[in-house]
KEMIVEX-171369 format. One line per field, with one value per residue (C-alpha): residue number from 1; residue in one letter; chain; x negated, y negated, z. Coordinates in steps of 0.02 Angstrom, whole numbers, always signed. Each point is the difference from the previous one (the first is absolute). Layout:
KEMIVEX-171369
seq <- [NUM,...]
type <- [A,...]
mol <- [A,...]
px <- [X,...]
py <- [Y,...]
pz <- [Z,...]
end
This chain:
KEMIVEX-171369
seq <- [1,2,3,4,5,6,7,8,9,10,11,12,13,14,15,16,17,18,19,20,21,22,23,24,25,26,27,28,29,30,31,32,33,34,35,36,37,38,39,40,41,42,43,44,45,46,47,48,49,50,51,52,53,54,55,56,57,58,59,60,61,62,63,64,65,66,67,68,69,70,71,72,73,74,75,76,77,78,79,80,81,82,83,84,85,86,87,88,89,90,91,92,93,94,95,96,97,98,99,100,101,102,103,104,105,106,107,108,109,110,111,112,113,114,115,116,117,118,119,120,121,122,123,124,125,126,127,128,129,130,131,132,133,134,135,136,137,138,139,140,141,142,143,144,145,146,147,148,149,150,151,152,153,154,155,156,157,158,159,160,161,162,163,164,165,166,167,168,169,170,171,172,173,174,175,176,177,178,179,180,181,182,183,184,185,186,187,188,189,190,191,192,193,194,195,196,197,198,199,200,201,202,203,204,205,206,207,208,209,210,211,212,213,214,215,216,217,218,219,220,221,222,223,224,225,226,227,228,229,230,231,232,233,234,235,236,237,238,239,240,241,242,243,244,245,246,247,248,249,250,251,252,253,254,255,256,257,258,259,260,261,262,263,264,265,266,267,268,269,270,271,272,273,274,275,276,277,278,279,280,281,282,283,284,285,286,287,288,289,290,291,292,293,294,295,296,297,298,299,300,301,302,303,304,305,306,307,308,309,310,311,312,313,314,315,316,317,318,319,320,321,322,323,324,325,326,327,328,329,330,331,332,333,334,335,336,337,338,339,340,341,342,343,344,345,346,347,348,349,350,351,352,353,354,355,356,357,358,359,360,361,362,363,364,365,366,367,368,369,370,371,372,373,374,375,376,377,378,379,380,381,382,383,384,385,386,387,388,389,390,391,392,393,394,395,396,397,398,399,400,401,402,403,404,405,406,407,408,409,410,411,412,413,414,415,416,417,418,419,420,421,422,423,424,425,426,427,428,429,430,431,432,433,434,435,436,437,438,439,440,441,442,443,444,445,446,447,448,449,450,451,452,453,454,455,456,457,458,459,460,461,462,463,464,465,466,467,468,469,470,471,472,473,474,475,476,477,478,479,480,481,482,483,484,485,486,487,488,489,490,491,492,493,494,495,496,497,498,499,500,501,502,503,504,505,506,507,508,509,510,511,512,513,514,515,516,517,518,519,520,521,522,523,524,525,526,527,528,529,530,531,532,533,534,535,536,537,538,539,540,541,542,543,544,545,546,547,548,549,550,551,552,553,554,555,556,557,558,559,560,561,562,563,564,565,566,567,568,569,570,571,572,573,574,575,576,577,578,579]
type <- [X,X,X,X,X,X,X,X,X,X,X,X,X,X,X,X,X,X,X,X,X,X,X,X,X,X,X,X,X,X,X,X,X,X,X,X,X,X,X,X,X,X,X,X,X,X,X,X,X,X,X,X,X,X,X,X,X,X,X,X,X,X,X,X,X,X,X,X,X,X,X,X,X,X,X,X,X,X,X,X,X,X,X,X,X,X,X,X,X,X,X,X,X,X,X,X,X,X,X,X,X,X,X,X,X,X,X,X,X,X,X,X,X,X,X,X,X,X,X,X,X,X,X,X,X,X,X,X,X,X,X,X,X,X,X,X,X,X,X,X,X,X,X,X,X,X,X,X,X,X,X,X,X,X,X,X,X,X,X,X,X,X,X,X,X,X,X,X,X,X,X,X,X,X,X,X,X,X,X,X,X,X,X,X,X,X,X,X,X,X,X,X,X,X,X,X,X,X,X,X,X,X,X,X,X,X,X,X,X,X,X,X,X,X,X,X,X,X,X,X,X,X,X,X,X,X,X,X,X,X,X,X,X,X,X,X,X,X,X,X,X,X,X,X,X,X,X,X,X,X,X,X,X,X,X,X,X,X,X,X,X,X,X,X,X,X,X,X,X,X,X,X,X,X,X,X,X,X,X,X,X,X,X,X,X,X,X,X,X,X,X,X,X,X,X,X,X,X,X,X,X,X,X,X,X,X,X,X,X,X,X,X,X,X,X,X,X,X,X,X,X,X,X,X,X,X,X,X,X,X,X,X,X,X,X,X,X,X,X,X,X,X,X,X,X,X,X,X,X,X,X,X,X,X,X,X,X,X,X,X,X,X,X,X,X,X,X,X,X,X,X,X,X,X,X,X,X,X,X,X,X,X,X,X,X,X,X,X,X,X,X,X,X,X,X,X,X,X,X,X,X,X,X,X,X,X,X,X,X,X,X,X,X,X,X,X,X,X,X,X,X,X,X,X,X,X,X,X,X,X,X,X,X,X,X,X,X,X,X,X,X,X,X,X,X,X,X,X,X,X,X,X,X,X,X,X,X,X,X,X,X,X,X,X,X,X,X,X,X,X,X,X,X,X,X,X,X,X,X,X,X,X,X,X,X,X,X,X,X,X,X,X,X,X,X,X,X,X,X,X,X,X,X,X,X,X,X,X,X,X,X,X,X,X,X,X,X,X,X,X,X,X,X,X,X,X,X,X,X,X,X,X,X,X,X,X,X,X,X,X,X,X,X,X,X,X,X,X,X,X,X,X,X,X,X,X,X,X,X,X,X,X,X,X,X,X,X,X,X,X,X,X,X,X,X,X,X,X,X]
mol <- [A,A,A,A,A,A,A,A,A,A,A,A,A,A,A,A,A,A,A,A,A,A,A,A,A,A,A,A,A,A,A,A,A,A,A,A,A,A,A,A,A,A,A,A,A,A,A,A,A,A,A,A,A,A,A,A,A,A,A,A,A,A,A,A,A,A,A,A,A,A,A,A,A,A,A,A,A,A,A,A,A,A,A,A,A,A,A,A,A,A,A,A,A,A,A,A,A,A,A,A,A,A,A,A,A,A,A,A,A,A,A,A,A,A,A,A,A,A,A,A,A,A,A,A,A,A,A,A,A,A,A,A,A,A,A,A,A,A,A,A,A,A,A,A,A,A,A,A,A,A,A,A,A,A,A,A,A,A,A,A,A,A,A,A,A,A,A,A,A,A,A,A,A,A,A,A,A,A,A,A,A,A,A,A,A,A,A,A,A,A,A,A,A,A,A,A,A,A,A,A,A,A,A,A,A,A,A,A,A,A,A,A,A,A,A,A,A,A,A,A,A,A,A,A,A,A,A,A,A,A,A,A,A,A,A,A,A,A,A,A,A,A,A,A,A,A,A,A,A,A,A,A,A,A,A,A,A,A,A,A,A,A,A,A,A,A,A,A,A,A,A,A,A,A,A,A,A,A,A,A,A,A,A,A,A,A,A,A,A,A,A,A,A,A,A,A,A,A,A,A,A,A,A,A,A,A,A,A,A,A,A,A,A,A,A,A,A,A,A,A,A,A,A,A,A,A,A,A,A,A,A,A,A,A,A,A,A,A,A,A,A,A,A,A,A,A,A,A,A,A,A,A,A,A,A,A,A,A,A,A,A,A,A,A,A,A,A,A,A,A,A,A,A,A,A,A,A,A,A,A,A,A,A,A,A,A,A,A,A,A,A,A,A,A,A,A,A,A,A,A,A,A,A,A,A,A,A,A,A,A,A,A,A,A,A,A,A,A,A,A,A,A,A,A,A,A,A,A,A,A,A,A,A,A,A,A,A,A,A,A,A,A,A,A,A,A,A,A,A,A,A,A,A,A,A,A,A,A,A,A,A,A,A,A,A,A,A,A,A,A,A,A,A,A,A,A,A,A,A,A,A,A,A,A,A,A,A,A,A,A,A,A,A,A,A,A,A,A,A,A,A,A,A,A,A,A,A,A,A,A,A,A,A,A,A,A,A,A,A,A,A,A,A,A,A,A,A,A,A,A,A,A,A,A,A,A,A,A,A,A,A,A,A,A,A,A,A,A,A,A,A,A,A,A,A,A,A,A,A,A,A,A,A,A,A,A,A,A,A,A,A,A,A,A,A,A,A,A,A]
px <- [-463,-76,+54,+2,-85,+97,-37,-63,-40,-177,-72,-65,-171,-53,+140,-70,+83,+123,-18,+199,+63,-161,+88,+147,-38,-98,+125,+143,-104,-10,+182,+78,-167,-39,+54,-98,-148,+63,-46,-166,-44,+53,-84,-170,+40,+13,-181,-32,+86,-98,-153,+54,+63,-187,-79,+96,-38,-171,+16,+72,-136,-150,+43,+74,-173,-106,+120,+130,+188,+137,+130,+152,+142,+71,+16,-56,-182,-120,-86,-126,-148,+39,+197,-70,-111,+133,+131,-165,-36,+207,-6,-131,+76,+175,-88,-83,+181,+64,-124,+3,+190,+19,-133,+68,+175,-62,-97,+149,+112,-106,+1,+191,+30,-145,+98,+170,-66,-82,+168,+118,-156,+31,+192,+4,-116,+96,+174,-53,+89,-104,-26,-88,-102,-87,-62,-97,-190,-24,-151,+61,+172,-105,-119,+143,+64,-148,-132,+130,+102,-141,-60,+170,+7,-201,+66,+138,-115,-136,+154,+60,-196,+14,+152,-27,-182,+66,+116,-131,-123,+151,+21,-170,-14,+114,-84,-161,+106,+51,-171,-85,+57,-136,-54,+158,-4,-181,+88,+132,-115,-101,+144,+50,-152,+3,+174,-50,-154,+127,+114,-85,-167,+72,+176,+23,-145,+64,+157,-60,-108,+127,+90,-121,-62,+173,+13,-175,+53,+150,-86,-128,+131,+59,-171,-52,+195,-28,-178,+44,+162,-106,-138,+19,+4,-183,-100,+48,-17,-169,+65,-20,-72,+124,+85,-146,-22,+222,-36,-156,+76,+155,-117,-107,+152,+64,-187,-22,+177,-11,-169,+103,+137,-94,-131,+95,+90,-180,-81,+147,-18,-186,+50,+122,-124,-135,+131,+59,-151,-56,+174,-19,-186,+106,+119,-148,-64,+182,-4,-175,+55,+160,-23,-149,+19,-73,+136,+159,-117,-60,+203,+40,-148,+62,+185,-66,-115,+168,+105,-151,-11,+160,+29,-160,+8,+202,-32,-145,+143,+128,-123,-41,+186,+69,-125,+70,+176,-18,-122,+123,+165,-3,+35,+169,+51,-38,+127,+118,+8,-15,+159,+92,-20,+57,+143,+48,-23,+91,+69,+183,+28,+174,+57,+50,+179,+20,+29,+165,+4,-88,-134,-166,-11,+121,-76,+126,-62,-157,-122,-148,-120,-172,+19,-39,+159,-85,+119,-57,+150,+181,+165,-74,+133,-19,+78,-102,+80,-57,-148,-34,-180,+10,-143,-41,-95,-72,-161,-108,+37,+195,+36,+29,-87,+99,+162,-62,-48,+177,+69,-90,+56,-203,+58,+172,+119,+49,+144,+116,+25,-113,+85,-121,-26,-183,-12,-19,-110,-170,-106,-166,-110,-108,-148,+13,-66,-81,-68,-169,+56,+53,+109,+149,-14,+15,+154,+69,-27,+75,+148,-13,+15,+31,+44,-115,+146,+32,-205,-25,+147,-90,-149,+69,+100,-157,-112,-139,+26,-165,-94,+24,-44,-146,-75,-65,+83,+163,+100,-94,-132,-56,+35,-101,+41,+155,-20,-166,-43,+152,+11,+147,+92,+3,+12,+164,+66,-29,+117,+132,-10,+8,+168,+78,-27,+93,+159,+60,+120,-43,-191,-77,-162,-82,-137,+15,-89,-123,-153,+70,-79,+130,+49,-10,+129,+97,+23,+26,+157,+82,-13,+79,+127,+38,+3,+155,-48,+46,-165,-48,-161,-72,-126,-109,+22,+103,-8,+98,+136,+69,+7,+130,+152,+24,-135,+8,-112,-23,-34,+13,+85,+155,-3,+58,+72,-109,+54,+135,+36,+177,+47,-14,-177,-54,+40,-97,-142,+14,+0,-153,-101,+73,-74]
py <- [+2293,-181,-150,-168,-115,-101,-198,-52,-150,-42,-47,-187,+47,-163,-50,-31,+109,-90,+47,-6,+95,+149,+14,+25,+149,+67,+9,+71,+122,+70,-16,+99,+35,-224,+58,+123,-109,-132,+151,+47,-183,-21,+161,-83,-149,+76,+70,-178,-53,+132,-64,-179,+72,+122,-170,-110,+181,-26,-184,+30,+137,-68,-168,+111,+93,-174,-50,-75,-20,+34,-168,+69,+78,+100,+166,+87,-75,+123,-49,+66,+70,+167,-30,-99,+130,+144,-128,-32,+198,+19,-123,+81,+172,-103,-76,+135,+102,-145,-1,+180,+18,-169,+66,+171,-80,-120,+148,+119,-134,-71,+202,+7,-143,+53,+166,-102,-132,+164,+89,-162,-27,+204,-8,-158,+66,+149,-58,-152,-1,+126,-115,-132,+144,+67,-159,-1,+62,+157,-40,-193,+95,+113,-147,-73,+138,+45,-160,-145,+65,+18,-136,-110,+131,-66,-189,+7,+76,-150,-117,+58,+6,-194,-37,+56,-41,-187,+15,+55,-151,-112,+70,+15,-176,-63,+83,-100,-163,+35,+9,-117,-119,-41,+181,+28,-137,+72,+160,-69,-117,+181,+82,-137,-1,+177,-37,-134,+97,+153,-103,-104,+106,+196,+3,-36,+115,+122,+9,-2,+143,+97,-42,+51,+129,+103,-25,+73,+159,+40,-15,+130,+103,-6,+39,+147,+52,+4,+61,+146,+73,-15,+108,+144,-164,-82,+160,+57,-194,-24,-168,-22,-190,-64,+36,-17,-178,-29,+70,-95,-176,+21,+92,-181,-119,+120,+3,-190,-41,+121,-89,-178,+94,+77,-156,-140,+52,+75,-190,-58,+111,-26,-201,+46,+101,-138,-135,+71,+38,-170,-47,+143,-94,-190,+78,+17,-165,-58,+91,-38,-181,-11,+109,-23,+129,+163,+119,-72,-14,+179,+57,-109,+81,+174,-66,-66,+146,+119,-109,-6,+175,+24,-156,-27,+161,-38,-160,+56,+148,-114,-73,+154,+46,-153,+30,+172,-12,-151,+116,+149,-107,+56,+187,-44,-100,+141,+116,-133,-10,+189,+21,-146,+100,+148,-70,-102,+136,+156,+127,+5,+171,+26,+164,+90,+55,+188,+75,+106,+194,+101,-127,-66,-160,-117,-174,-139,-135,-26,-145,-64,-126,-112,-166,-77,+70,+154,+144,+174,+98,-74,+81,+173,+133,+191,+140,+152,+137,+117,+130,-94,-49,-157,-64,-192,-43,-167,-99,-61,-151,+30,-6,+203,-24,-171,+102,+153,-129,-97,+179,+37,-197,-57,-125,-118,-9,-139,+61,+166,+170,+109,+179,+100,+100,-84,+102,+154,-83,+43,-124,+84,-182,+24,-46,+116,-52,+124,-3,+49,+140,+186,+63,+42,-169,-49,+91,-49,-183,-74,+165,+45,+199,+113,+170,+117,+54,-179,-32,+143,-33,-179,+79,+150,-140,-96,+119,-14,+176,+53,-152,+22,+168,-15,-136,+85,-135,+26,-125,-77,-20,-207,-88,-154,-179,-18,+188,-46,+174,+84,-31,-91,+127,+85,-176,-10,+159,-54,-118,+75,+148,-172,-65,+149,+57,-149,+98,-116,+39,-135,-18,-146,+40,-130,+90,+149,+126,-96,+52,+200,+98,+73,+170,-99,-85,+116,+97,-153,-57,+168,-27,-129,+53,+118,-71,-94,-163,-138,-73,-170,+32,-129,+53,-33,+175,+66,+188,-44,-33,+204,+1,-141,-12,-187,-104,-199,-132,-172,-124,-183,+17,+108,+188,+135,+141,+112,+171,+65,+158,+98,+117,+149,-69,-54,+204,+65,-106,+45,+169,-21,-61,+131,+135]
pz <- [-2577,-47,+111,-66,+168,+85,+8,+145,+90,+17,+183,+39,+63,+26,+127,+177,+114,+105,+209,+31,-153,+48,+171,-60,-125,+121,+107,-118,-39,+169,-4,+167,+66,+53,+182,+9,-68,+122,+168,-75,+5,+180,+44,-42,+68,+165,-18,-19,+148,+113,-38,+50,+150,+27,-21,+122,+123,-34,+30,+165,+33,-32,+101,+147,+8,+8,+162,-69,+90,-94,+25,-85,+120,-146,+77,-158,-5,+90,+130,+26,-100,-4,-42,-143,-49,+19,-106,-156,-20,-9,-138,-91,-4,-64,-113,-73,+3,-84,-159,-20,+9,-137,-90,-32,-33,-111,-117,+8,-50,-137,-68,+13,-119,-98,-20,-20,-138,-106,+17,-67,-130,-73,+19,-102,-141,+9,-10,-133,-173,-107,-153,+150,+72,-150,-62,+189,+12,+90,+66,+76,+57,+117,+48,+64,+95,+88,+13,-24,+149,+108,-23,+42,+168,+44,-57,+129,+131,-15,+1,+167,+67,-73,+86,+168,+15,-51,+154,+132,-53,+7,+189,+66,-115,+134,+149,-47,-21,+196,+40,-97,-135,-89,-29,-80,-120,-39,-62,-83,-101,-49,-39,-108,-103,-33,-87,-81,-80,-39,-66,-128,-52,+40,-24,-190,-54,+116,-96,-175,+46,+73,-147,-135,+93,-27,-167,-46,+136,-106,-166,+85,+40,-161,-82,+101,-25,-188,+10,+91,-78,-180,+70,-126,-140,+70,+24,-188,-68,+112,+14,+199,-15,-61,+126,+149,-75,+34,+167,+42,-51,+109,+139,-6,+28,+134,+100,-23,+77,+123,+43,+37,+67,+131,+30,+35,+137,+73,-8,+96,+135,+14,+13,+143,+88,-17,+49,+156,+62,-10,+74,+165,+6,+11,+128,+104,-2,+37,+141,+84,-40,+92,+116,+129,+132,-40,+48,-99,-148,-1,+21,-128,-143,+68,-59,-148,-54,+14,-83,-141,+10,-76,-82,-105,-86,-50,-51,-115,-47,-39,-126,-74,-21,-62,-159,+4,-9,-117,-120,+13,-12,-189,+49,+91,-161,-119,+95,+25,-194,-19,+112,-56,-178,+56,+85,-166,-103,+80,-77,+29,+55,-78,+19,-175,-33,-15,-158,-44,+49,-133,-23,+61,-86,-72,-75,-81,-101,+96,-49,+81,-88,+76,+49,-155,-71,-103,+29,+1,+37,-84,+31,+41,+33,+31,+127,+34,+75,+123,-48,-169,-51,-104,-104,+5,-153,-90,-56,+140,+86,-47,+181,+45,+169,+29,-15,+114,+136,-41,+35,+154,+69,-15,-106,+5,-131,-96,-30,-5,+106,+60,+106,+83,+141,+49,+149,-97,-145,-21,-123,-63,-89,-130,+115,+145,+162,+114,+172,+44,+102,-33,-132,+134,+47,-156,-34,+163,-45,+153,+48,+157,-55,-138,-6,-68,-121,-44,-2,-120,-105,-34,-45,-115,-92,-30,-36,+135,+77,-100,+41,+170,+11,-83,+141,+132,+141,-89,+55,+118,-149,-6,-155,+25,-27,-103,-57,-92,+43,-120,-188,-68,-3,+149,+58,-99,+64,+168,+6,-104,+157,+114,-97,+15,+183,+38,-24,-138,-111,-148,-40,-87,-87,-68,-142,+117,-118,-104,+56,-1,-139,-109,+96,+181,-68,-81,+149,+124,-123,+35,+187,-24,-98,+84,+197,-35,+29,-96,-95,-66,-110,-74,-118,-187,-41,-145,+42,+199,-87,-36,+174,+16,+25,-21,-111,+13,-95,+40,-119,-7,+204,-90,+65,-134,+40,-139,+34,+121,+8,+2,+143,-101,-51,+157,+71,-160,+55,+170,-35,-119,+149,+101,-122]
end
């Protein structure tokens, strides 16, 4: 079937990204799951919090062991040396509960949405209007669903590492205000000027790195998609540079953004590393300069080292991940676009209306056209009963395969009446997919069981009952990546057998038997024939049509009813097969 593309709106690369309006679509898109987000925050925090509470311990420690007297009456400040000490090695078991238990929530969470935003991803490709879905690449479609996803699930992860490692400097920020002023204004004057750098030198080629960077993955993608479904095509053509030299281009783009992407975040770490050492350096000056006596000072630097010990390395992190969730920002948009699309473009999921007794199919004045208002079916009308095999006929690009999907509600009509029963319909395409698995599986396609009865009545009908006997795995025998290791016709017969151990009582067969030689498809028609199913063949061939009981054209969108047999003509035929 050939779908005209769809207009659509082209992206403003160039517009800066705005910090409010990225919140806020990072935030829909975690939809119910923000609360949770919100806990997995706090849990971190509270790592943060224990250390500020290990280093005031170790404050209180280290000046209790040089003499010092406690002032405070607050019964829950130890007293003595050893209470202290008993109170530090408490903290540092919490506090190592504490990471492990937010670490391993924040991981197991990050994999549940990963799994949730690949699931909505798949059920909104799979439920999009058909004539939206073909005009899709394959190869960006499963990009998507595997690398896209992850990457918004790792994007949400370094946000909450962002968030709460903001919060515990902003704390243990405030615990160094308490104690001394000026070495606070010292760190906020560093953390300042790492912003400042970020923001005017890192930030914008961050994003147009990020940016370009995806673009030159999915034309990749694309490439090696092409490159390696024409296999057969390239060895036989010995035309493999041309396609190397595709490959190589894109490859070059993607390795030189990858370069910045990766970079720019590692120079601004290095900077914050540098820069707070220097600062942890100032903070002892400050120290030996307001404070004379020996022991305070030495309490103080072990406060200060275990605040540093902790905060140094997040503020160099926070840093690092601000150039990472700006560089990776472009991820989260690409599935907020891909889902909006899916959501806009849905199919509707009408059930059909069910066709009088004694039939299978009932269609009244059905039409269906593209959007630029060329129609390829017009006021189609047929009934086919029960047990009849009718012949669909017509010049290529006439629009057979448009009405088999109208039939089998892949496509919407414009207007008219469909009546089907769809949950006994079984739709064979002219391309048929298979998995890379066995042939039962194959078969199975998704049923949960078959009988053997039922699994051999498939095959008999189809013809494969000498095929498979003749592999020595039977069927458990591999068939390879999309059944590259059967010929087109077995390949063909395969799925017939699939359509009709579905149970289904009207099969659509899209150029079912064109790769059959001549006697392969003699024999298959009979089966047909003869199983009682109703049949929709659409076919080139001439020579189908003795088997027949119904033959349609289409021409010009108008179905013709070409040949329709009597009762008395349809038993003589019948009895012809039978014989």
């Amino acid at each position: 079937m050939s779908v005209r593309p769809f207009a659509s709106s082209p992206r403003n690369e160039t517009e800066p990204p705005r910090f409010g309006a990225n919140v806020r679509l990072a935030l829909e898109l975690l939809g119910s799951r923000r609360l949770a987000f919100v806990v997995l925050i706090a849990n971190r925090v509270a790592v943060g919090l224990s250390d500020l509470l290990l280093a005031s311990a170790l404050y209180l420690l280290f000046f209790q062991l040089q003499g010092g007297v406690v002032k405070h009456s607050a019964g829950w400040i130890p007293k003595t040396v050893l209470e202290t000490a008993g109170v530090t090695f408490a903290l540092v078991l919490m506090r190592a509960a504490l990471d492990i238990y937010s670490a391993e929530s924040a991981l197991r969470r990050i994999q549940e949405l990963y799994r949730e935003l690949l699931f909505r991803l798949i059920r909104g490709y799979t439920e999009m209007q058909w004539g939206r879905f073909v005009e899709r690449n394959r190869a960006e479609l499963l990009n998507h669903a595997v690398h896209t996803t992850s990457e918004v699930a790792d994007y949400y992860h370094c946000c909450l590492e962002l968030v709460a490692s903001m919060i515990v400097v902003a704390m243990m920020a405030g615990a160094l205000v308490y104690q001394s002023p000026p070495v606070a204004c010292g760190l906020a004057v560093v953390i300042a000027a790492f912003y400042a750098a970020h923001r005017l030198f890192l930030r914008g080629r961050l994003r147009r790195a990020a940016s370009t960077r995806e673009r030159s993955l999915r034309a990749l993608q694309r490439d090696l998609a092409d490159m390696f479904s024409s296999g057969k095509e390239i060895r036989a053509y010995g035309n493999q540079g041309f396609f190397y030299n595709r490959v190589g281009s894109h490859m070059d783009e993607v390795t030189a953004n990858n370069r910045r992407v990766l970079l720019f975040p590692q120079i601004a770490r290095i900077a914050a590393d540098q820069g707070v050492l220097a600062l942890f350096l100032g903070v002892v000056v400050v120290v030996q300069l307001r404070h004379g006596e020996t022991r305070q000072m030495l309490s103080l630097l072990v406060f200060y080292f275990a605040l540093s010990r902790r905060m140094l390395p997040l503020i160099s992190q926070i840093s690092f991940m601000m150039g990472k969730v700006e560089s990776s920002f472009e991820v989260v948009k690409i599935l907020d676009e891909e889902l909006k699309e899916c959501s806009r473009y849905r199919a509707s999921m009408e059930p059909a209306g069910m066709p009088n007794d004694g039939f299978a199919l009932e269609m009244d004045r059905l039409s269906f056209g593209y959007p630029d208002g060329t129609w390829v079916v017009s006021d189609a009308s047929f009934r086919l009963r029960k047990g009849e095999l009718a012949v669909l006929q017509g010049a290529s690009g006439q629009g057979k395969s448009s009405l088999l999907n109208l039939i089998a509600g892949l496509l919407e009509p414009a207007g008219g009446v469909v009546k089907v029963d769809r949950r006994r319909l079984a739709y064979m395409p002219q391309e048929v997919p298979l998995l890379d698995d066995t042939i039962q599986n194959n078969l199975l396609f998704g049923l949960n069981e078959a009988s053997e009865a039922e699994m051999m009545e498939a095959i008999t009908v189809a013809r494969l009952e000498y095929l498979i006997a003749a592999l020595p795995g039977g069927l458990e025998t591999q068939i390879g990546d999309n059944g590259v290791l059967l010929s087109g016709g077995e390949r063909q017969r395969l799925g017939l057998a699939r359509a009709i151990l579905r149970g289904a009582s009207l099969l659509l067969l899209d150029e079912a038997t064109s790769a059959l030689d001549e006697e392969n498809e003699r024999r298959v028609l009979e089966n047909l024939s003869r199983s009682g199913r109703a049949v929709v063949l659409v076919t080139h061939r001439g020579a189908v049509r003795r088997y027949a009981h119904r033959v349609f054209e289409l021409r010009d969108g108008r179905l013709k009813d070409v040949i329709a047999r009597s009762q008395v003509e349809r038993e003589a035929l019948q009895v012809v097969i039978n014989d």
